[in-house]
N, C-alpha and C positions, 0 to 999 in steps of 0.2 A: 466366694462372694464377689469377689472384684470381675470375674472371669462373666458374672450373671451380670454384674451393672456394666461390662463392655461391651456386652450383647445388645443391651437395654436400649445403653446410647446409642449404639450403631442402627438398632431397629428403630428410634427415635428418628435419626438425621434422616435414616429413608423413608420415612412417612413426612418430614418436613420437604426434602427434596421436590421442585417443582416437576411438575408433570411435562413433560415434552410431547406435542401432537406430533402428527407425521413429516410434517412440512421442516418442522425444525429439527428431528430427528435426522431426515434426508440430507441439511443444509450439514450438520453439524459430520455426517460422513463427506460429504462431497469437499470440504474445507482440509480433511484429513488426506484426499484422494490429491486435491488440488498443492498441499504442504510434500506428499512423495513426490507427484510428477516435478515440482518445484524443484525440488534437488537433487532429481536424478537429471533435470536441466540443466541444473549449473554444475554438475558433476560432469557426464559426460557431453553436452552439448545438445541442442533440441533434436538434430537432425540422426544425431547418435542414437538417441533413446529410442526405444519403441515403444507401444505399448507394454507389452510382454515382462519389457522391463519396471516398468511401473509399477504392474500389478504382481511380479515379484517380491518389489522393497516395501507395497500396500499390505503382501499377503494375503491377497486375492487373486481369483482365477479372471482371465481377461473378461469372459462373459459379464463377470459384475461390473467390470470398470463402464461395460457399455450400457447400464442401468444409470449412469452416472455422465458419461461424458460420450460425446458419437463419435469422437477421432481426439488422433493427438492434438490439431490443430484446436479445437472447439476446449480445451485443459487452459489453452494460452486463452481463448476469446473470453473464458468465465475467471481466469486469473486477471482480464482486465474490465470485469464487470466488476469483482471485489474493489479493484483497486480505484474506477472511478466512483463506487460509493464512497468508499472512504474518503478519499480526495477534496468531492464534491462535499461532503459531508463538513470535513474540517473547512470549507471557504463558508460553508455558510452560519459556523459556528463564529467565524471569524466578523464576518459582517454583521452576524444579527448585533454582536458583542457590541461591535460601536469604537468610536474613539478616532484619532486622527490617523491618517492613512496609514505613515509610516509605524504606529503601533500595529493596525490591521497585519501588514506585512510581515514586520518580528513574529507577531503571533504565527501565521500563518507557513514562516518557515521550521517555527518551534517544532508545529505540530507536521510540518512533513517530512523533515527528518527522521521523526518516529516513523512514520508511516513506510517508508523508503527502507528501514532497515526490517521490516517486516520479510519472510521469506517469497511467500507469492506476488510482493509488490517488488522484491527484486527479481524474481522472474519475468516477471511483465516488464521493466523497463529493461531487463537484459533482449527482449526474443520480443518485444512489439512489433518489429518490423517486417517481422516473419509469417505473413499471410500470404498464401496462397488462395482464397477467395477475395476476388474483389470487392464485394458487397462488404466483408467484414475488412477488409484492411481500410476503403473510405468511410464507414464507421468509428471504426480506430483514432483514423486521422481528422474527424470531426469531435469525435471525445477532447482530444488532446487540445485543439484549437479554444475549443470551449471552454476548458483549462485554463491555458491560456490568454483569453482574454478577460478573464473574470478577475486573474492576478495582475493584467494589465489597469485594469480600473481601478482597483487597490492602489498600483503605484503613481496614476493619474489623481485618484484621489489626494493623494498625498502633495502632491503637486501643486493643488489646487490651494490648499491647507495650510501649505507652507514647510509639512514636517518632512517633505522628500525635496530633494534637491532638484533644482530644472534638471529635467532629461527627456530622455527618449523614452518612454514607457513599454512600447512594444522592445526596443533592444534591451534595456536590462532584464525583460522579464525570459528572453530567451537565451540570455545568458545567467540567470539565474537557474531558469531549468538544466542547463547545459551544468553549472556547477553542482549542484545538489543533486542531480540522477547520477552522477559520477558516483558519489558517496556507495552507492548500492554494490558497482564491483570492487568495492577491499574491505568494507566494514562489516566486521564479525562481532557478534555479542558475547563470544567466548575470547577476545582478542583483553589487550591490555589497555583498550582506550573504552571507557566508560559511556553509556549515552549521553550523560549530564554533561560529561567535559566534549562529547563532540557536538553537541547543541554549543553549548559555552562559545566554541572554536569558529564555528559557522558563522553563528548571529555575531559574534565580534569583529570576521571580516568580510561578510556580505554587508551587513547593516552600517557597518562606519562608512562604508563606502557610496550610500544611497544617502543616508543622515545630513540633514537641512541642520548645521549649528551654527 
């Protein structure tokens, strides 16, 4: 009997289970494809790796990988399409939210610390600069700029408001990226430092040091 009602449930949860079309089907392999090349980056290095190798640690034959990705380089260019959704995503989560600058900003490095210890988003800041097409490296560097000054206005905002201390808003804000991309080469989530306590550690000394009291 128990053996027939684990059946039951199991054929339950798969009839509940949503439907995935093709699009997100694709999405949800290429994000798997995107997590091996990810770490065989930071394993052996981008220039180390090959394909070959990839689709070894994927467990596929290289012809899939090009169903998925048209070179090694094009792994890096959609590991930083993910990572400016996300990015962009969290700033506009940040703004719609509201509130004085210097909350927008806590928030804002809350959420990109998360973000930053993601696997493909440390690949991407580890190997961004490693374009060999032009077209996609000044892409790149118009991504980041755009970045860039969206968290500038955050901290001008604050400025403005009173909750950020007079400063320079373009230099804190590229030494704030300069601090927290750091994070991405030593922090492990199998390590002994928790996320909560390295958000904790962050926003107590990037934030005290911006903080209007």
């Amino acid at each position: 009997m128990d053996k027939m009602n684990k059946k039951a449930n199991l054929s339950k949860a798969a009839l509940n289970r949503p439907v995935l079309n093709r699009e997100e089907k694709r999405q949800i392999k290429l994000d798997a494809i995107l997590r091996h090349a990810a770490a065989a980056f930071m394993d052996r290095g981008y220039y180390k790796t090959s394909l070959d190798d990839i689709a070894r640690r994927h467990k596929v034959t290289k012809p899939t990988l090009y169903y998925y990705v048209r070179n090694k380089e094009d792994i890096l260019v959609k590991c930083e399409e993910v990572a400016s959704l996300r990015i962009n995503g969290l700033l506009d989560e940040v703004v719609a939210t509201g509130g004085a600058g210097f909350v927008q900003l806590q928030n804002f490095i809350e959420g990109y610390v998360e973000i930053i210890t993601d696997d493909i988003i440390r690949c991407h800041i580890r190997h961004r600069g490693q374009r060999e097409d032009p077209i996609a490296r000044d892409a790149s560097l118009k991504m980041h700029r755009g970045i860039e000054h969206r968290v500038r206005e955050i901290i001008g905002k604050g400025v403005e408001d009173g909750s950020v201390r007079p400063c320079n808003p373009t230099i804190i804000a590229i030494l704030l990226f300069d601090a927290l991309n750091g994070i991405s080469a030593w922090y492990r989530d199998e390590g002994g430092l928790s996320h909560e306590e390295l958000v904790d550690q962050v926003l107590l000394i990037v934030t005290q040091g911006v903080r209007n009291n």
